[in-house]
C-alpha positions as CSV (number, residue, x, y, z in Angstrom):
1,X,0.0,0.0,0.0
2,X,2.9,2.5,-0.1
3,X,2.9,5.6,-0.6
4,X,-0.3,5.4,1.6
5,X,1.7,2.2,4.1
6,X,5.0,1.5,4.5
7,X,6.2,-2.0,5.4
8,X,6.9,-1.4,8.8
9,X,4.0,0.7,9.8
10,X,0.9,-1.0,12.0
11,X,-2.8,-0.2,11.4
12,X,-5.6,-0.5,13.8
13,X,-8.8,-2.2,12.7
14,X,-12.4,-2.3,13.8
15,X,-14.0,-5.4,13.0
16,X,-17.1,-5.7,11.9
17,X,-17.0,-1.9,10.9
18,X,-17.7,-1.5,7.0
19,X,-14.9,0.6,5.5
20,X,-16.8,3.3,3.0
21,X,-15.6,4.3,-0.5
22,X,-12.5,6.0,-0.4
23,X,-11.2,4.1,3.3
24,X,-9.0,1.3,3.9
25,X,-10.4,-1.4,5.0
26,X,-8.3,-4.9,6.0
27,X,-9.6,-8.2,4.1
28,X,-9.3,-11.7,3.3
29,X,-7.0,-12.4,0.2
30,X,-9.5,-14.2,-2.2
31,X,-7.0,-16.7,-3.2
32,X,-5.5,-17.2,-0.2
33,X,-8.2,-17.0,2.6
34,X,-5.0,-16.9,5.6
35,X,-3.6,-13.7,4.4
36,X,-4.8,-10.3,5.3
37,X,-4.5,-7.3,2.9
38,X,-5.1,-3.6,3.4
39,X,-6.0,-2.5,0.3
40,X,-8.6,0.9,-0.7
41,X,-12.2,0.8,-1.4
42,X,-12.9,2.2,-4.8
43,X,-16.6,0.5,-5.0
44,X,-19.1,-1.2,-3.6
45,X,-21.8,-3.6,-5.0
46,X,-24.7,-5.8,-3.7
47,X,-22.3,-8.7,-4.9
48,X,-19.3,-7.7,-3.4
49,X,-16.3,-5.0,-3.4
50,X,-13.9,-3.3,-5.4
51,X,-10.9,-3.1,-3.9
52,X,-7.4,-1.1,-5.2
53,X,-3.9,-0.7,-4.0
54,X,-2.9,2.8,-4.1
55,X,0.6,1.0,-5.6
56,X,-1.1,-0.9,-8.9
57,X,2.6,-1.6,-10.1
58,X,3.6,-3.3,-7.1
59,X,0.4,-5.8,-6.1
60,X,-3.2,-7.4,-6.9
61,X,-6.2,-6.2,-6.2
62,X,-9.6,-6.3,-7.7
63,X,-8.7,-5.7,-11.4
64,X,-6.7,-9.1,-10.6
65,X,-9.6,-11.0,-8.0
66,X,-12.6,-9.2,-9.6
67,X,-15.2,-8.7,-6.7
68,X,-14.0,-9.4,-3.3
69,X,-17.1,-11.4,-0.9
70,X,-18.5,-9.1,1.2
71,X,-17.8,-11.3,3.7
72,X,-14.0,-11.5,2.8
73,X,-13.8,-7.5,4.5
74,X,-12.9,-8.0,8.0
75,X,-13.3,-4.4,8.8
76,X,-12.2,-0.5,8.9
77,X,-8.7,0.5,9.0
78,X,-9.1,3.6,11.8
79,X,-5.6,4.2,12.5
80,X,-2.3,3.8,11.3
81,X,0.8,3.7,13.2
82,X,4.6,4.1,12.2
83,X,5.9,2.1,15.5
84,X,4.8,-0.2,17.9
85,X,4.3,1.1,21.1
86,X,4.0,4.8,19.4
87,X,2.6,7.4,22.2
88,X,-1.2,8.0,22.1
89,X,-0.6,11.5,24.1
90,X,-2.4,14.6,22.6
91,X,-0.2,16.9,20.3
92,X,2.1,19.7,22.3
93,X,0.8,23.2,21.9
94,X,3.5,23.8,19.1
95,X,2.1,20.8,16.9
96,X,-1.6,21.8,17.5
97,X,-0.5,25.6,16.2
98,X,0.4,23.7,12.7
99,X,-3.1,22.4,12.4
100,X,-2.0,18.6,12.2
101,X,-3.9,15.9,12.4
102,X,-4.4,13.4,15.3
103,X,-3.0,10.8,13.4
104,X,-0.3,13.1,11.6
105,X,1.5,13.2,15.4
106,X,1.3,9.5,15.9
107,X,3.8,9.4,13.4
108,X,6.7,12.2,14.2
């Protein structure tokens, strides 16, 4: 998913949560049900979802699955993280004067 996720950054999901058009969301590779994907949510459909990588060059998505099941999305990504561990402390007054967002400072 880079730019969007590097390899060494952690995401935050809530199950059960439907991702909307335009989120991440965190599903069930269609081919191979015991790996987990992050990919982008360019559609939805009665019959199942349109999913994307905001890398094409460098993975599969739905131009290469065709319609993910609907029951293949585990959930919403909510929050990404850069590190484990990373502080979940408010922004200092500095950082809230350059209008960043919440998760913008989980990731200095």
């Amino acid at each position: 998913m880079e730019p969007t996720l590097r390899a060494d950054e952690y995401v935050l999901v809530a199950p059960g949560v439907q991702p909307t058009v335009g989120s991440l969301a965190l599903a069930r590779h269609p081919d191979r049900p015991a790996v987990s994907v992050v990919k982008r949510v360019i559609r939805i459909e009665t019959a199942g979802w349109h999913l994307a990588s905001d890398n094409p060059d460098a993975g599969t998505d739905s131009r290469h699955w065709g319609l993910v099941d609907p029951t293949a999305v585990v959930g919403a990504v909510t929050l990404c993280l850069d590190r484990p561990l990373a502080s979940l402390a408010p922004p200092t007054s500095a950082e809230s004067g350059k209008n960043r967002s919440w998760v913008r400072w989980l990731r200095r």
